[in-house]
Structures are given as structure tokens and as C-alpha cells.
C-alpha positions as a Python dict, from the first residue, in 0.01 Angstrom:
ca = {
    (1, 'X'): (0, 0, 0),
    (2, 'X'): (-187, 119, 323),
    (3, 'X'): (-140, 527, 307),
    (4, 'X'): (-108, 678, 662),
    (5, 'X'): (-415, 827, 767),
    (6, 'X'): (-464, 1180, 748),
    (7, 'X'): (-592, 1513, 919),
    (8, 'X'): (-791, 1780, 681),
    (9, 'X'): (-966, 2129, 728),
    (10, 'X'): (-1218, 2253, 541),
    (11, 'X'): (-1147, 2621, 493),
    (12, 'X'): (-1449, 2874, 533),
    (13, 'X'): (-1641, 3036, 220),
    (14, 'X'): (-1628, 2905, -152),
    (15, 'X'): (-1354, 2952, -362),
    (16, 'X'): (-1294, 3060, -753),
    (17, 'X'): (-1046, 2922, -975),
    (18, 'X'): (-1016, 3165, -1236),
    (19, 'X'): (-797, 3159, -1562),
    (20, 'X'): (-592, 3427, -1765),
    (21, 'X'): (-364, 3449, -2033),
    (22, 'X'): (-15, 3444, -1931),
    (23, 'X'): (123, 3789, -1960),
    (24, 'X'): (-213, 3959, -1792),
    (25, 'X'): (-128, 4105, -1471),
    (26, 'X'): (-226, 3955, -1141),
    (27, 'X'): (-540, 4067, -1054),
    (28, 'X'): (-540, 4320, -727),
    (29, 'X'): (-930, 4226, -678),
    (30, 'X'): (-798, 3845, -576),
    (31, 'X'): (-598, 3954, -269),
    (32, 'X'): (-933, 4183, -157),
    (33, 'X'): (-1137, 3986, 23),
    (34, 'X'): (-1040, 3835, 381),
    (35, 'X'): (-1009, 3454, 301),
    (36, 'X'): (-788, 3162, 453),
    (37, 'X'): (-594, 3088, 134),
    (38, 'X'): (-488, 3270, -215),
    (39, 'X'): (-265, 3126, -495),
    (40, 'X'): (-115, 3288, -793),
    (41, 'X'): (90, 3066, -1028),
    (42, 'X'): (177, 3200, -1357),
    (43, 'X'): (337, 2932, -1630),
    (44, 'X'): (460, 2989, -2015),
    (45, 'X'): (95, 2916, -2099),
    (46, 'X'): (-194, 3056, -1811),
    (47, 'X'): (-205, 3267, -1511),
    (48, 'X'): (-408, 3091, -1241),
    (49, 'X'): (-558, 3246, -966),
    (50, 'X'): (-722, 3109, -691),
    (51, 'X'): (-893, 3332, -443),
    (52, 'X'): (-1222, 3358, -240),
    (53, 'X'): (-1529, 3350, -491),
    (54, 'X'): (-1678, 3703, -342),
    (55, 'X'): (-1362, 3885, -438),
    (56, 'X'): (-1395, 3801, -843),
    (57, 'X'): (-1600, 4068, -1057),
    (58, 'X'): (-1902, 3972, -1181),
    (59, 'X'): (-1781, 3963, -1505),
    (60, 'X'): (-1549, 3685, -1488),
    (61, 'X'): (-1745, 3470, -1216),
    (62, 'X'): (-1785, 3132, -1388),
    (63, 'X'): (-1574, 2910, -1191),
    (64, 'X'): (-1693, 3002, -833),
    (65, 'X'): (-1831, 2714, -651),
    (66, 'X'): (-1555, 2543, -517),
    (67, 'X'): (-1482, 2400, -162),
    (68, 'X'): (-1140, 2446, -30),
    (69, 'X'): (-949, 2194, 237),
    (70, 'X'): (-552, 2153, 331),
    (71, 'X'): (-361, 1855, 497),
    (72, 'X'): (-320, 1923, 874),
    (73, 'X'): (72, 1993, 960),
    (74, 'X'): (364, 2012, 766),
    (75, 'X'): (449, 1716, 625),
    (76, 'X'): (772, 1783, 455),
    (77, 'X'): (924, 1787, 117),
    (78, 'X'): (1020, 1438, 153),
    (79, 'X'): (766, 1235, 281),
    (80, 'X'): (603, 1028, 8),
    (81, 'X'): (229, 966, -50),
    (82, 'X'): (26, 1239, 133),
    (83, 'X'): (-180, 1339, -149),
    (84, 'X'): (-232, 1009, -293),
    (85, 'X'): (-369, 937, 9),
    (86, 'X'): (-616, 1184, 48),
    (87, 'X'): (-661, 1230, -366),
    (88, 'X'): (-730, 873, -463),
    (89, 'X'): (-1052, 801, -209),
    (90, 'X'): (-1165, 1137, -391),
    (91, 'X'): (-1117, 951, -738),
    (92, 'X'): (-1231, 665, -612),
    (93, 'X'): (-1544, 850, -540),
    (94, 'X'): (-1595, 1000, -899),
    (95, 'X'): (-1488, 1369, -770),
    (96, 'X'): (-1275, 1566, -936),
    (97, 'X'): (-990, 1757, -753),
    (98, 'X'): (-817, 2067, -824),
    (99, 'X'): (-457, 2079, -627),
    (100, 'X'): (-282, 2306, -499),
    (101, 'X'): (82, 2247, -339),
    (102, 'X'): (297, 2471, -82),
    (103, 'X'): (623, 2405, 66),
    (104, 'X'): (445, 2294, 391),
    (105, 'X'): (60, 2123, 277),
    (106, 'X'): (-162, 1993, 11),
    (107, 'X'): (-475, 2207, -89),
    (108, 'X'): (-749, 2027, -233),
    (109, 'X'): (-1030, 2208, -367),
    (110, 'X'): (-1361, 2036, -478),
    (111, 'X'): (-1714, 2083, -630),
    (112, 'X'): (-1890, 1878, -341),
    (113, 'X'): (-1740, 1895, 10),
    (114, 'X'): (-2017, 1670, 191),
    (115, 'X'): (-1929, 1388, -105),
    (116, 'X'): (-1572, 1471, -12),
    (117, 'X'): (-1595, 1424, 359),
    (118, 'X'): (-1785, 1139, 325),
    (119, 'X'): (-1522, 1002, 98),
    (120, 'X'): (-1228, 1070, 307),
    (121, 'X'): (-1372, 927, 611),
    (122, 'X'): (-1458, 658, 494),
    (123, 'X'): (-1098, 583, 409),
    (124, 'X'): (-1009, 616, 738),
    (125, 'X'): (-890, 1036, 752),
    (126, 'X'): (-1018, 1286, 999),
    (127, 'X'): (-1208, 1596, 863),
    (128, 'X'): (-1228, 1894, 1041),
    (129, 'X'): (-1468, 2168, 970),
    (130, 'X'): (-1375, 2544, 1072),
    (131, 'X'): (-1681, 2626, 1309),
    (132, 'X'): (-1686, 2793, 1661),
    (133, 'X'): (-1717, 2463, 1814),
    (134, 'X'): (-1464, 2295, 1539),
    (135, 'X'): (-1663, 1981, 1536),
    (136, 'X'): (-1471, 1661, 1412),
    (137, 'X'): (-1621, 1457, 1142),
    (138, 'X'): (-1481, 1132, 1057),
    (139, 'X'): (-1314, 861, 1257),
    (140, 'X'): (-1288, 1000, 1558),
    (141, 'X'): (-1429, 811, 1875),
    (142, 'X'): (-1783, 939, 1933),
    (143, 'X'): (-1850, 1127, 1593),
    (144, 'X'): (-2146, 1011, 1437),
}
């Protein structure tokens, strides 16, 4: 089935994705630095945390290099397929993808965001990088 084609930005700065045992407390030093996106999800068997890499100690930076990018819009509770769409040209690729869901996007987080782009355009999404001049990349008329 032909997935509707999509809109992503890649958020500034690298991102950690740092594990804890589940009764830990959430770390203050996550919510520290200024960054585009934070999650904090806590289940019966981890606390996850998900922050910008220059806010994580030292210490526990070993997860640190990853590239953050969310679904343009809202796209609703109901509407099937958005992140198969953008998640299986990623596969499809070899890439691995670490997902993150809120009521209103996807957030995809990868290891290798010019493999990624090149990926997702070439499956016919838009990528948008978060520059001054917020250049397009993908298929867009004129983009190279």
C-alpha cells in the first residue's frame, strides 16, 4: 500500500538515550539543557530518558550520538500508517530507529541522519533541516 507522503524536521544538537532502573528517580540534569525535545517514560522494568546529549554527566554518557527528527503536524490518534511510512524506508535502508510517540507526532531518533534523509527522500517525504535559512531537502521542486 502507497503510504502518504510525509513532512519531517530534523531537530538541532545530538541526543542521548539513556537507561535506568525503574524505581531511580528522574534525573533533574535531563531537563537542564535548552533542547527542542525531552522524554521520560518509566515502565515496571526501565526508566528511559531521552534528553539533549550535553545535559548527561560524563559518567553515564554512552549512548549520546543520536539524531533526533518529528513528523510535521498533528496527525491524530486515528489516522493509520504515519510511522510505517516514514519507519520502513529507514529499515529498508539497514538503520535502526529508536521511537518516540506523543499525542500529536512521531519522533524518530537515529545514528546517521544524512543516511536517514537520504532514505526518506528517496521514498518520496520532505526533510526539513532547522537552519536560519530552513533549507528543504528532499522532493521539493528545485532542491538538489
Amino acid at each position: 500500500m502507497p503510504w502518504k507522503s510525509r513532512v519531517l524536521h530534523v531537530l538541532p544538537g545530538e541526543y542521548a538515550i539513556c537507561r535506568f532502573s525503574p524505581g531511580e528517580e528522574i534525573p533533574s540534569w535531563a531537563f537542564s539543557a535548552i533542547s527542542d525535545f525531552v522524554s521520560v517514560s518509566r515502565s515496571r522494568t526501565e526508566l528511559s530518558v531521552i534528553c539533549a546529549a550535553d545535559a548527561v554527566p560524563d559518567a553515564l554518557a554512552d549512548d549520546i550520538s543520536w539524531r533526533c527528527m518529528h513528523v510535521a503536524g498533528s496527525s491524530g490518534l486515528d489516522e493509520p500508517g504515519v510511522l510505517v511510512s516514514v519507519a520502513d524506508p529507514l529499515a529498508a535502508a539497514g538503520m535502526s530507529v529508536f521511537v518516540i510517540a506523543t499525542h500529536d507526532t512521531d519522533y524518530l531518533l537515529v545514528t546517521d541522519i544524512e543516511a536517514a534523509i537520504t532514505a526518506l527522500c528517496e521514498a518520496g517525504h520532505q526533510v526539513m533541516r532547522h537552519h536560519p535559512d530552513h533549507q528543504p531537502h528532499g522532493a521539493v521542486a528545485g532542491s538538489a
